[in-house]
KERO-268755 format. One line per 5 residues: number of its first residue (from 1); their letters; for each residue x, y, z of N, C-alpha, C. Coordinates in pm, 1 decimal, always signed. Each point is the difference from the previous one (the first is absolute). Layout:
<nodes>
NUM> a> X:Y:Z:X:Y:Z:X:Y:Z  ...
</nodes>
This chain:
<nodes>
1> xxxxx> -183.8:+438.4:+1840.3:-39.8:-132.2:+42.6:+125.5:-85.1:+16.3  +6.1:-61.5:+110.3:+107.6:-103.8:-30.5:-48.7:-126.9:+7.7  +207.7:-108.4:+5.5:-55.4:-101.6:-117.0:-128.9:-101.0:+71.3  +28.5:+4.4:+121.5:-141.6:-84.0:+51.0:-125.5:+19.9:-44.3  -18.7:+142.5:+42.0:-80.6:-9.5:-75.6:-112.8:+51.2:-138.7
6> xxxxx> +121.2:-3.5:-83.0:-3.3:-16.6:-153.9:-13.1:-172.4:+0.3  +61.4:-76.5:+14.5:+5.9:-134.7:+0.1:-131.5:-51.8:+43.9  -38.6:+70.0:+156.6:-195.7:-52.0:-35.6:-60.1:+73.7:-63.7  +0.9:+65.7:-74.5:-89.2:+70.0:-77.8:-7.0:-45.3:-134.6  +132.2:-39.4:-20.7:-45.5:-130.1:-124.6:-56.9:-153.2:+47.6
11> xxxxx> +44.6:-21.0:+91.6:-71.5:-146.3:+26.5:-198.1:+32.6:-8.7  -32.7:+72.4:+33.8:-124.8:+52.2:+2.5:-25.3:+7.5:-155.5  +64.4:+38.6:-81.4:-47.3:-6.6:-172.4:-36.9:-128.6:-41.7  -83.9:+5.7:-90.0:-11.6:-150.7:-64.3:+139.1:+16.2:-95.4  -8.3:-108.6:-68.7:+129.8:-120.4:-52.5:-6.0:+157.9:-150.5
16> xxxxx> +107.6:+60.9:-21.2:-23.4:+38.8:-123.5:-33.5:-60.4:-145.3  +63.4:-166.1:-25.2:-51.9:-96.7:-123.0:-137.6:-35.0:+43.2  -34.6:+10.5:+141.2:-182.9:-73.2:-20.3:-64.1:+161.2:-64.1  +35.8:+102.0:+54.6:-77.4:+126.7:-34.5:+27.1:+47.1:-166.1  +131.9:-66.1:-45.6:+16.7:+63.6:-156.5:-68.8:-109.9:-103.5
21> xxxxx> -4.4:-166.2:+109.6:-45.6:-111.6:-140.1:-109.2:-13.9:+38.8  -64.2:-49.8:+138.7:-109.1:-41.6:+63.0:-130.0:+66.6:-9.1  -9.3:+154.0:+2.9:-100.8:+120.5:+55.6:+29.8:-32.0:+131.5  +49.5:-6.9:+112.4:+32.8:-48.8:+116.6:-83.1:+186.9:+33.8  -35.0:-12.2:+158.8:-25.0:+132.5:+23.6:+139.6:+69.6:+38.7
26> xxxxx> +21.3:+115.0:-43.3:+113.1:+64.0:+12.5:-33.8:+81.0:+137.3  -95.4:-12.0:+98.1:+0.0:+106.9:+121.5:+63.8:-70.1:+63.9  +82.3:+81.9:+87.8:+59.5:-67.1:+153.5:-59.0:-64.7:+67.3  +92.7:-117.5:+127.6:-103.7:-36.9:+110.1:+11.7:+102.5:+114.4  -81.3:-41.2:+92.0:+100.1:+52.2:+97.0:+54.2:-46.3:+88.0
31> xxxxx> +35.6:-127.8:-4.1:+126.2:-60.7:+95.3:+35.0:-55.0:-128.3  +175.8:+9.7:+53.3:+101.0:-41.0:-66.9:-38.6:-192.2:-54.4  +23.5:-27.7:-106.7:-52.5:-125.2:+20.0:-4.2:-46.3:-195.9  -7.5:+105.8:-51.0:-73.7:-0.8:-166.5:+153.0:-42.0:-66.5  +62.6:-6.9:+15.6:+163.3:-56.0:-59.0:+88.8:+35.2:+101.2
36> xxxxx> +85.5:-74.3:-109.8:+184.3:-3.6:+69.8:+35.0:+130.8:-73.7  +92.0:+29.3:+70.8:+86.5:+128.5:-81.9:+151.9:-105.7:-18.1  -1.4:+33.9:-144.2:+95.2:-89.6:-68.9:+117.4:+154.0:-44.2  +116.8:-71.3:+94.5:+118.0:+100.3:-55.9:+86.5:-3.5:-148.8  -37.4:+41.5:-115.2:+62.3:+12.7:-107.5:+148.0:-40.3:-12.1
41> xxxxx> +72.0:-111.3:-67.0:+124.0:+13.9:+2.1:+60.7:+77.1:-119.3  -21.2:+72.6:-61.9:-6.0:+94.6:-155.3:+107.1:+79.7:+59.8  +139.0:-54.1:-50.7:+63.2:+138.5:+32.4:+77.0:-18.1:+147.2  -61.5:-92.4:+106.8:+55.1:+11.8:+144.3:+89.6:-112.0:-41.0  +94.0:-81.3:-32.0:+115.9:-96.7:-12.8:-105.9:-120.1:-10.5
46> xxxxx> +109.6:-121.8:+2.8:-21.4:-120.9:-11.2:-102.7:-73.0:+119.9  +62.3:+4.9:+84.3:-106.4:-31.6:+184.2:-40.0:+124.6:+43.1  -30.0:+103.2:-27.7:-44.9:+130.9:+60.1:-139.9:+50.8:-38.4  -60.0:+0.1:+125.0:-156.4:+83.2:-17.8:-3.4:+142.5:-38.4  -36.7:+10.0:-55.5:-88.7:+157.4:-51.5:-29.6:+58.6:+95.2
51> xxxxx> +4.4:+135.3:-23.1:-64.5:+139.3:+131.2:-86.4:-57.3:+46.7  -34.5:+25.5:+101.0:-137.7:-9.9:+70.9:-82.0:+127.5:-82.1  +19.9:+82.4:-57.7:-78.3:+79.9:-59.7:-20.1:-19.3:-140.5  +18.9:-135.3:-40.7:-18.1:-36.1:-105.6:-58.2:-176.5:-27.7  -81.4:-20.3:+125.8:-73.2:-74.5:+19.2:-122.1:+1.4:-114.6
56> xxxxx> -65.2:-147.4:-5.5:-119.9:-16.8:-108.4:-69.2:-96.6:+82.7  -133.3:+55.1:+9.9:-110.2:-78.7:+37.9:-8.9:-131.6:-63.4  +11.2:-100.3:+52.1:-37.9:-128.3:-99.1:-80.2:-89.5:+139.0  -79.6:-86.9:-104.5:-71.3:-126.1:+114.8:+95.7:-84.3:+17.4  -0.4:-127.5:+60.3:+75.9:-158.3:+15.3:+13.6:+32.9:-136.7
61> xxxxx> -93.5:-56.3:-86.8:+44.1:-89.5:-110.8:+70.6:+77.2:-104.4  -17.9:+136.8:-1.2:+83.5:+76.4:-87.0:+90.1:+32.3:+82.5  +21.7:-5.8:+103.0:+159.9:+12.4:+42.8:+75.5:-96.4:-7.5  -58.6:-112.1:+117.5:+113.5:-136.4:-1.6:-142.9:-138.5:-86.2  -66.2:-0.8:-54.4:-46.4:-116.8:-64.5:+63.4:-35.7:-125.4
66> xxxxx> -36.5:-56.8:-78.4:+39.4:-55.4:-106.0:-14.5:+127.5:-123.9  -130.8:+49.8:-6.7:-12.3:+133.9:-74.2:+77.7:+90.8:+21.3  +57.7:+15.8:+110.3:+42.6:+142.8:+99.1:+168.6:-23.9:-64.1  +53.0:+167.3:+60.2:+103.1:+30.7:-58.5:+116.3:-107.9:+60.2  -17.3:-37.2:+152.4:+93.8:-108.9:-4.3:+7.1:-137.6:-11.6
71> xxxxx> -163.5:-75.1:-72.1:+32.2:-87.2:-62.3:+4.8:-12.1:-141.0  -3.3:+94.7:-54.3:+35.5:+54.4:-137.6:+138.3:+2.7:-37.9  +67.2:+101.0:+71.3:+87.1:+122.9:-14.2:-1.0:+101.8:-14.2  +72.9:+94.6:+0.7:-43.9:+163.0:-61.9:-42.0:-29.6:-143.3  +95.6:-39.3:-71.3:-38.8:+32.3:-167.1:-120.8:-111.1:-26.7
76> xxxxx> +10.8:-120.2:+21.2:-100.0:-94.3:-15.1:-143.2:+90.8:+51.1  -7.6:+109.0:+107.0:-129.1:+55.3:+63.8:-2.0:+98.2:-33.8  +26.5:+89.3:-115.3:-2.1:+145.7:-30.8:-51.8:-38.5:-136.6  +71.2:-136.0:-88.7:-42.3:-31.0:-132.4:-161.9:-73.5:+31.4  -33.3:-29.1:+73.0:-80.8:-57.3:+46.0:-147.9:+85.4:+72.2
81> xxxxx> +58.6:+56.0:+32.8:-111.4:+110.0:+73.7:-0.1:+180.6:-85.2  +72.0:-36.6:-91.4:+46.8:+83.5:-76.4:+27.7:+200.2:+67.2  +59.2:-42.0:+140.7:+27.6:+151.7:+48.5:+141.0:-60.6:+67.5  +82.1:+105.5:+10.6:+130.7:+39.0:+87.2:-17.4:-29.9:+155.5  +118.1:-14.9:+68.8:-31.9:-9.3:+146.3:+43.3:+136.5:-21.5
86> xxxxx> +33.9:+92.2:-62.9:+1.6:+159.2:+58.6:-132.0:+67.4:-48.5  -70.8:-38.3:-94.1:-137.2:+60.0:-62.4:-94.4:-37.7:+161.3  +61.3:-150.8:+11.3:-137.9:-31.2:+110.8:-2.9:+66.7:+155.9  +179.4:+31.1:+36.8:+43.1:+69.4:+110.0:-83.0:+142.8:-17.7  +5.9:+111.9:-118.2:-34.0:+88.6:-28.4:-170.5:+10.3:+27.6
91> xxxxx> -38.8:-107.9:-37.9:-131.8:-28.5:+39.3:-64.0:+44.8:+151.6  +82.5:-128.8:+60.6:-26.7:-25.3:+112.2:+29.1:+148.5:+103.9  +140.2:+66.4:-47.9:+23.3:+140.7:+75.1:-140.8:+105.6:-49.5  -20.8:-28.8:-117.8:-113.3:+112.1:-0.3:-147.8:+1.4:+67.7  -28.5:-159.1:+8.0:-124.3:-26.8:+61.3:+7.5:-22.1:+171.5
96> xxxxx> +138.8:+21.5:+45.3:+55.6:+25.3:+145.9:-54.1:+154.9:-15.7  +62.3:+127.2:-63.4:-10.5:+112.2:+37.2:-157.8:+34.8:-49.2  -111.2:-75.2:-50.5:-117.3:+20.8:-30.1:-14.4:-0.6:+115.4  -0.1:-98.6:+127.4:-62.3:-64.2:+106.1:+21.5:+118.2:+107.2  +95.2:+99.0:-75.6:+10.2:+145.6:+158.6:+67.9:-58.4:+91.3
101> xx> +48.1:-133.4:-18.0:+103.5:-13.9:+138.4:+78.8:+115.7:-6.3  +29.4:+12.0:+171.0:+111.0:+88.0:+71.2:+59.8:-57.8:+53.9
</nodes>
C-alpha cells in the first residue's frame, strides 16, 4: 500500500481516544472523512513530522482542540488520555491492516 493511500485509510477510522474513552463505533467509514491523520513528532526532531506510516486516527478535537494532542501537548495528552502517541500509532496501523487495504 502506499502512503496515499494508507493516509485515507486512516482518515476513514474513527478518532482512536473516542473508540478507547467514548465506546465510539470502531468500524470504518467508507469515505475518507472519520479523522485527521495526525503525524507523531516522537522521535522525528523538533519541527519534523513523523512517517506517514506512523500516522494516528484522531477527530478535530483530539487532534487540534483543546482536549487533543495539539492543544494539550504530547505529554499534557498521553498523561491525560493515558496512552502513547506510539501505543495509539500502533493502534491505528493495526486497525488499517484489519480493513484488507491493498
Amino acid at each position: 500500500m502506499g502512503k496515499r493511500e494508507y493516509i485515507t485509510a486512516v482518515k476513514r477510522l474513527p478518532c482512536e481516544i473516542c473508540v478507547m474513552h467514548f465506546g465510539g463505533d470502531a468500524e470504518p467509514w467508507s469515505e475518507p472523512c472519520a479523522s485527521d491523520a495526525h503525524h507523531p513528532r516522537t522521535g522525528a526532531g523538533a519541527a519534523r513530522r513523523g512517517s506517514d506510516s506512523d500516522v494516528i486516527a484522531l477527530c478535530k478535537e483530539h487532534h487540534q482542540g483543546s482536549s487533543g494532542i495539539h492543544g494539550l501537548g504530547r505529554k499534557a495528552f498521553e498523561r491525560r488520555w493515558g496512552v502513547t502517541e506510539a501505543e495509539l500509532s500502533a493502534s491505528t496501523r493495526r486497525r488499517v491492516n484489519e480493513m484488507g487495504v491493498e
